[in-house]
N, C-alpha and C positions, 0 to 999 in steps of 0.2 A: 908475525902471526897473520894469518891470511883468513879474511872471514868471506866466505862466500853466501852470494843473496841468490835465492831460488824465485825467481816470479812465479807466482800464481797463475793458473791458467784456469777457466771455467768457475762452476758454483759452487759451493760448499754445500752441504745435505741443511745445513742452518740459514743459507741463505732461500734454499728453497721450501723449505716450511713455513719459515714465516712469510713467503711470500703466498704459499698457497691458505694461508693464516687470514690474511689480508684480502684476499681474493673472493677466500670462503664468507668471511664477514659484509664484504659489499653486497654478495648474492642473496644474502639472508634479507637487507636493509631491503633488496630491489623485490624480493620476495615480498615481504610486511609493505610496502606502497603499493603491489597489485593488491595485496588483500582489502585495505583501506581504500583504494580507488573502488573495489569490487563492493565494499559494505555502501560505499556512498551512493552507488550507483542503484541497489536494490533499495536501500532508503526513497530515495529520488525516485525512483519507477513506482513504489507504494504509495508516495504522493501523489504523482499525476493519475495513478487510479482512481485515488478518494476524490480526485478535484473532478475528473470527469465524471466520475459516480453522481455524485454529488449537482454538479449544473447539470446532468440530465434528469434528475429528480424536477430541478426547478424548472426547466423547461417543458417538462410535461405538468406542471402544474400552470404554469403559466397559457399553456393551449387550453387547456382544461378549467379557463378561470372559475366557471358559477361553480362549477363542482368542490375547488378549494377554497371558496369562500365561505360556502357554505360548510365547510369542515367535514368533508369526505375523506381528507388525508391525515386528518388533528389526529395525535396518536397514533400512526401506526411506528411498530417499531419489527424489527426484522434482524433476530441472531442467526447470522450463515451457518445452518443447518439442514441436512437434508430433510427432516423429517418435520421441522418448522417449513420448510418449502413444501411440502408436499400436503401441508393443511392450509394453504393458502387458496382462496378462491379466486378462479380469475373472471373476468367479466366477457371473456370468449369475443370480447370486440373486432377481431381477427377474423373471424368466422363468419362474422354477420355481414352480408352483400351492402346491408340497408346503415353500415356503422349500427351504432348503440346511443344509451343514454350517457349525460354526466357521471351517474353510480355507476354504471358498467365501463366506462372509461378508466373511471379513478381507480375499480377491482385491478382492470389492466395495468393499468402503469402499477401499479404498487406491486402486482404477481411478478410482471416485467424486472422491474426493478431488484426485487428479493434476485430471481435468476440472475440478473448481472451482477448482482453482488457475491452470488454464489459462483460463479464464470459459469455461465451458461455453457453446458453438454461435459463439466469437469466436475470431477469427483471433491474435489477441494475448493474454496474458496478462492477469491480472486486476492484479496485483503484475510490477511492469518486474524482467526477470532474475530470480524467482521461484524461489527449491530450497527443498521442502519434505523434513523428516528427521525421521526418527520413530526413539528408542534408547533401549534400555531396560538399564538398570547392575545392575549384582551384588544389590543389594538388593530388586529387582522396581519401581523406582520409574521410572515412561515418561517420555520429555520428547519433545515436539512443536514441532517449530518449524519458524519459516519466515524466510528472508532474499528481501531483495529491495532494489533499489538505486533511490534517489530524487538529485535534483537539491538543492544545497544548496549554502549561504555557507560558501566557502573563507573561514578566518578569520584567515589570513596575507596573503591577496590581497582584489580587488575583485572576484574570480573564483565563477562555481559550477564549482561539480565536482561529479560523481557520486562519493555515497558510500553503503557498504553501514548498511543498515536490518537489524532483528529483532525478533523477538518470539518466544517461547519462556512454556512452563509445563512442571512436572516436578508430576506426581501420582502415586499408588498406583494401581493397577486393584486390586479385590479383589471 
């Protein structure tokens, strides 16, 4: 009896399924790390907004000290809104050849301020759901801060949910 062996030449239709099986599944993987490199990164860029937001509040209060001492800025608070920005007074310090007073400063920076919160000449905010707050406590010590709500991993689910974001700093003006 004579048994004859046939070699095989090339793929079988099984070997190449599961290879495009495998292939398909890496790409999804390399897929889901752009997305994740992409969320981190809009994260990350909505923070160094608030943080610069945020120290240009305190360094226009700081040029402007007698005026935030004396609590020109205590209270104001600012939800990025057109139509909250558009009842805001400014102190037109801009216009004035001669500058202005401390009160017409602090109008400025605060009208200033809401606009860059709002992205100055954009229809949308800079920071999503944006209130900016400025308060100053019994001891003379100011805090700045800003909230705003970003997209992020629910950690009970497979879910995002919007959750609220901050950043804040408490300084002396003197």
């Amino acid at each position: 009896m004579s048994i004859s062996i046939k070699l095989q030449r090339g793929f079988s239709l099984i070997e190449v399924l599961i290879t495009l099986l495998i292939v398909a599944i890496g790409l999804m993987g390399t897929a889901t790390m752009q997305l994740t490199g992409l969320n981190s990164n809009q994260s990350a860029y909505l923070r160094s907004q608030a943080s610069i937001l945020v120290y240009d509040m305190a360094d226009r209060m700081r040029a402007n000290a007698a005026s935030a001492i004396a609590g020109d800025y205590d209270g104001f608070k600012f939800k990025a809104s057109k139509s909250e920005l558009e009842g805001l007074v400014s102190g037109n310090c801009t216009a004035t050849a001669g500058g202005c007073s401390g009160d017409g400063q602090s109008a400025t920076d605060k009208y200033e301020w809401a606009q860059n919160i709002m992205g100055a000449g954009s229809e949308s905010a800079l920071l999503p759901g944006a209130i900016g707050e400025i308060s100053m406590d019994e001891n003379g010590f100011s805090t700045v801060s800003i909230s705003w709500q970003e997209l992020d991993w629910d950690g009970n689910s497979d879910l995002r949910n919007t959750s609220d974001k901050s950043f804040s700093i408490k300084f002396l003006v003197e």
